[in-house]
C-alpha positions, -999 to +999 in steps of 0.1 A: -452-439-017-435-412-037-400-405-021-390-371-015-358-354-030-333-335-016-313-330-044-297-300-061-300-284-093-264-299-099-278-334-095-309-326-125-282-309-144-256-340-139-243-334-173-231-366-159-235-351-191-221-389-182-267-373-161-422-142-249-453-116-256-490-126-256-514-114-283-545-098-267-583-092-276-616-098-270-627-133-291-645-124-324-672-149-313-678-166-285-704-200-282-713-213-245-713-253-251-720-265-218-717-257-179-713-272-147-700-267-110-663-257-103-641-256-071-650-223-055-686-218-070-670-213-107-696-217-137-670-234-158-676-233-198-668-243-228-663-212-256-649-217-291-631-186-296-624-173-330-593-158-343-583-143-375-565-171-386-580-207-365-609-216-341-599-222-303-621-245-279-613-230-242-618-262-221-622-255-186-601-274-167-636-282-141-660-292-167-670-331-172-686-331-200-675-366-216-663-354-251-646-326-237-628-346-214-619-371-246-610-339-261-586-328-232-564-357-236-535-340-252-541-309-230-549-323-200-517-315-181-519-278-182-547-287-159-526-310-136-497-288-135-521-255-125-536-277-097-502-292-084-486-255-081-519-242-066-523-273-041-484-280-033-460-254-044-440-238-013-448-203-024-482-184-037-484-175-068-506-153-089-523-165-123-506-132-138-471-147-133-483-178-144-496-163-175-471-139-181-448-176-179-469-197-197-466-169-228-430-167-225-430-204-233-451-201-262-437-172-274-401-195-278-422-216-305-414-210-342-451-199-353-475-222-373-498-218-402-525-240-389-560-236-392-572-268-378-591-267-343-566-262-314-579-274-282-568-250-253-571-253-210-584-229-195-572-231-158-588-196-150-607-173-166-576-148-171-559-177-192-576-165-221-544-147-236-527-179-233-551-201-255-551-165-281-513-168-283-514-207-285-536-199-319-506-181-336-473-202-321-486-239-316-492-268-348-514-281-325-533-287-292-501-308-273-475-288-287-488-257-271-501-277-239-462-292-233-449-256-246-475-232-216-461-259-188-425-254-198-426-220-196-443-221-164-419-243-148-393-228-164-400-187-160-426-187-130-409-215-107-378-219-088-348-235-105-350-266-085-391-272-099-397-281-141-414-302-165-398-335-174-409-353-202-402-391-210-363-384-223-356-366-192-375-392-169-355-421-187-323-401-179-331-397-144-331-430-141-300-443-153-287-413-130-303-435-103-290-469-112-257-456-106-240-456-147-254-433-169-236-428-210-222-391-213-193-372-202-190-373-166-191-339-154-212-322-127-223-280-130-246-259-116-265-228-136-259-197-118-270-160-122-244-137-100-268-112-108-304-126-092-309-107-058-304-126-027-285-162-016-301-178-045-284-175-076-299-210-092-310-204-129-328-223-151-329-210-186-289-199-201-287-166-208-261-135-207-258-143-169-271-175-164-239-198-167-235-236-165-201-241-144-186-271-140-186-279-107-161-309-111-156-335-132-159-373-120-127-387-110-118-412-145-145-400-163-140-384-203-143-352-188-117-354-169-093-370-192-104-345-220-090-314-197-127-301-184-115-281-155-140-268-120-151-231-132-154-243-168-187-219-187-199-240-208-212-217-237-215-241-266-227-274-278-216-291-310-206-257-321-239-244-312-246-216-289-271-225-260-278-191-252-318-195-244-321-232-240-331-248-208-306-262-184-323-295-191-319-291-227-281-283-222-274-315-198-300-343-229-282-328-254-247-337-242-254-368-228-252-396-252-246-428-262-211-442-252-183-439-278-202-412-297-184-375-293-196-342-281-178-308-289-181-282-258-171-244-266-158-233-231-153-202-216-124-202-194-111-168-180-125-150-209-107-175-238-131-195-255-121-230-258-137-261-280-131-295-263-140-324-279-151-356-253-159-390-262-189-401-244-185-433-222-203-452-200-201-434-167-202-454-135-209-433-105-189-447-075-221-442-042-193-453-018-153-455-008-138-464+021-100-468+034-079-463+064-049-440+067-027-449+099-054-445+122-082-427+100-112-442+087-120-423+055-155-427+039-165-408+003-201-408+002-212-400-040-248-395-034-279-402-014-297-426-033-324-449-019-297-478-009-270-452+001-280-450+038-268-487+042-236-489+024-226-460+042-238-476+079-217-508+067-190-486+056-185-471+086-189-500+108-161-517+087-135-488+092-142-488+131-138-524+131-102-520+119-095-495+154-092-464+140-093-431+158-114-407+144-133-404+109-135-383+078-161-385+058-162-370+022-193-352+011-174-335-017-194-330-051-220-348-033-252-336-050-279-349-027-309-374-030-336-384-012-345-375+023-349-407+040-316-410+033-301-381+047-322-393+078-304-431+077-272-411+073-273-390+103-285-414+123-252-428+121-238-405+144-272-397+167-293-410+185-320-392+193-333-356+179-349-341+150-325-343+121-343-316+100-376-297+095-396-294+063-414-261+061-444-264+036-473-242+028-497-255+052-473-275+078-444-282+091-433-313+096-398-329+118-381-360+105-365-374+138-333-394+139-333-437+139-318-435+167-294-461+162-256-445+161-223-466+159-202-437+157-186-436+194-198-401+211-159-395+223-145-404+184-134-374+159-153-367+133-144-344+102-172-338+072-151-326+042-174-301+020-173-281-011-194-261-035-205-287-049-221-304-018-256-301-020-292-304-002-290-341+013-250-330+020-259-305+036-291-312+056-269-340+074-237-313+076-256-287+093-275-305+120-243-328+127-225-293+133-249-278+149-252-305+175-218-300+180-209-337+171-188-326+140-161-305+126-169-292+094-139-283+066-131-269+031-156-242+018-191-231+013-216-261+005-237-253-022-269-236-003-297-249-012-326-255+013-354-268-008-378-302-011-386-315-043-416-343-050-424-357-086-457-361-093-464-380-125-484-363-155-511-380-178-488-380-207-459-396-193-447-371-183-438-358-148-437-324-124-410-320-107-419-295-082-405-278-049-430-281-017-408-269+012-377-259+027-360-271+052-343-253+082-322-272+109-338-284+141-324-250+158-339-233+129-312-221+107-321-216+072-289-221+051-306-215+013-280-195-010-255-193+018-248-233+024-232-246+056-204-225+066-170-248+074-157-245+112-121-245+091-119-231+057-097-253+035-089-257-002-097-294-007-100-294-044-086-325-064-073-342-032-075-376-029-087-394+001-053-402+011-038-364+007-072-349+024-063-373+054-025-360+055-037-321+051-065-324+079-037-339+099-022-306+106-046-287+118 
């Protein structure tokens, strides 16, 4: 069963660093090869197309024809990718944007000289342009196929949705285990000037900035003077004006003991800072008692959080405390079920959030199995950088009353992410719903607003327990 994410843009971009126009034209010639029966009565066909400088076979994405399928190998996940945003994508959207997206990522190629037969999917009809474009930027048939689904994840989908190849999957994994080899540093791509809540980015450019969010607490990052508000502009004295957020977050991470050079823009004064990378162990949970405070940090929501935190709870109230505060600073997110086990800590009954897709809605109820004493205190401790899973479990817990919440704005973002592997090894990462609190409160861009607005940056659990002490 393929678990579903709740993670933030931060999380992707972990940099735990530790984690453009189409040609147009009728073909010269055009020769049917062979036809069969599509989804919606489409006559799907095969055309070679001819272009001034290399032939094109337009393989539609329906026909079964077996040496056009053998054929479609390399290309086959333009297909996939088509179907999974038609099928499962949270929002509608037209083949024009897709197209117009698919160009832009084409267009970002360096051009080629080939003339040998490039193999091209035709999703629709109107993909034409793509496939006569493809013919003038791409060497050949999987370079342009990997190059129309990054620019369709990257220019017609939301931040939180791309194209993961086999680096990035291999990345996200180590993310997962818990130690990953980089830097140790967590950011979030934002464009202050994108209308709405929303200002998640995905590609750097004039406005879309990588800020550090915070570095992890004895990482190289933080001993090498990376500071929260950080724009990272530069990479081994290279600008990464253009590049993907992904790009940005690969290129940094490396192998431990090897050094990276970031060019960083801080209050206008560009700043080089050289980091040696290390191997970067993620803490998923402390726990201590101050007087007669339980305090609990929760990292992230990975699959085995929900149980470390349930113990780590239960051990704290074992030792008679008081009331709790739990830390969901920097906390990126992770998968759902989680968020569900975590809640439940503190409920017994009740929705804890609802997923709004494009076809259903769907309510994730609570366990049902709280320790937390109904009477007892309990403070959540957010930031900016608390994200998704943080704030799913935030906002129902406060708006059930059963909570207070303190520091700042959480991070806002209210969408459901599912990976759906790829023929090539590949994998979509892909948005298919938002969620909204069981009162229906929709907290994307915005993030959970805190019942007391405190600065809580660079506290440590100790000085956060002393500060909420006096209010």
């Amino acid at each position: 069963m393929t678990r579903i994410r709740l993670s933030s843009s931060i999380a992707i971009a972990a940099l735990i660093l530790a984690a453009c126009s189409a040609a147009t034209g009728d073909p010269t010639t055009t020769t049917p090869s062979s036809t069969t029966t599509s989804r919606e009565g489409h006559q799907p066909t095969t055309t070679i197309l001819s272009t001034p400088d290399r032939e094109v076979s337009l393989t539609d994405c329906e026909d079964t024809d077996e040496e056009l399928r053998r054929l479609r190998t390399e290309i086959a996940i333009v297909c996939e990718v088509y179907d999974l945003i038609i099928d499962r994508y949270v929002d509608d959207i037209s083949d024009a944007d897709l197209i117009a997206a698919a160009e832009q990522g084409l267009a970002a190629l360096d051009g080629t000289d080939s003339t040998e037969l490039l193999v091209c999917a035709l999703p629709s009809a109107a993909f034409v342009s793509v496939c006569e474009l493809a013919a003038t930027e791409a060497d050949d048939s999987q370079e342009a196929a990997v190059a129309i689904v990054n620019g369709i994840a990257q220019y017609a989908l939301d931040p939180n949705s791309g194209y993961l190849n086999q680096d990035a999957l291999d990345l996200l994994a180590e993310e997962q285990q818990g130690e990953v080899e980089g830097i140790g540093a967590l950011v979030s791509p934002e464009d202050q000037t994108l209308p709405g809540d929303n200002k998640q980015c995905s590609v750097v450019s004039e406005t879309c900035q990588i800020l550090v969010v915070s570095p992890i607490t004895g990482s190289p990052a933080e001993a090498a003077g990376l500071l929260r508000d950080d724009i990272i502009v530069g990479v081994d004295g290279e600008a990464i004006l253009g590049w993907p957020v992904d790009q940005v977050t690969s290129t940094v991470r490396g192998p431990a003991g090897t050094a990276v050079t970031l060019t960083i823009d801080r209050g206008g004064e560009l700043i080089d800072i050289s980091i040696v990378r290390a191997a970067v162990t993620i803490p998923l949970i402390e726990q201590d008692v101050f007087g007669n405070v339980g305090y609990v940090r929760l990292n992230s929501f990975t699959g085995s959080a929900g149980s470390q935190f349930e113990t780590a709870v239960f051990d704290v109230l074992t030792a008679g405390v008081d009331e709790l505060v739990i830390d969901l600073r920097n906390n990126p997110g992770g998968f759902l079920e989680t968020a569900i086990q975590v809640a439940s800590v503190f409920m017994d009954d009740g929705d804890v959030v609802v997923t709004e897709g494009p076809s259903e809605s769907i309510k994730y109820p609570s366990e049902g199995d709280s320790i937390v004493p109904t009477e007892m205190s309990v403070t959540f401790v957010v930031n900016k950088g608390s994200a998704s899973a943080s704030e799913v479990v935030s906002a129902v817990l406060q708006e059930r009353g059963r909570i207070t919440v303190v520091g700042e704005n959480t991070f806002g973002k209210n969408t459901v992410q599912q990976r759906f592997n790829l023929s090539n090894g590949g994998a979509m990462r892909l948005t298919i719903a938002r969620w909204l609190t069981p009162g229906g409160l929709d907290f994307g861009g915005v993030g959970v607003t805190p019942d007391v607005t405190l600065d809580v940056t660079d506290l440590t659990g100790e000085e956060l327990v002393a500060a909420l002490s006096g209010l």
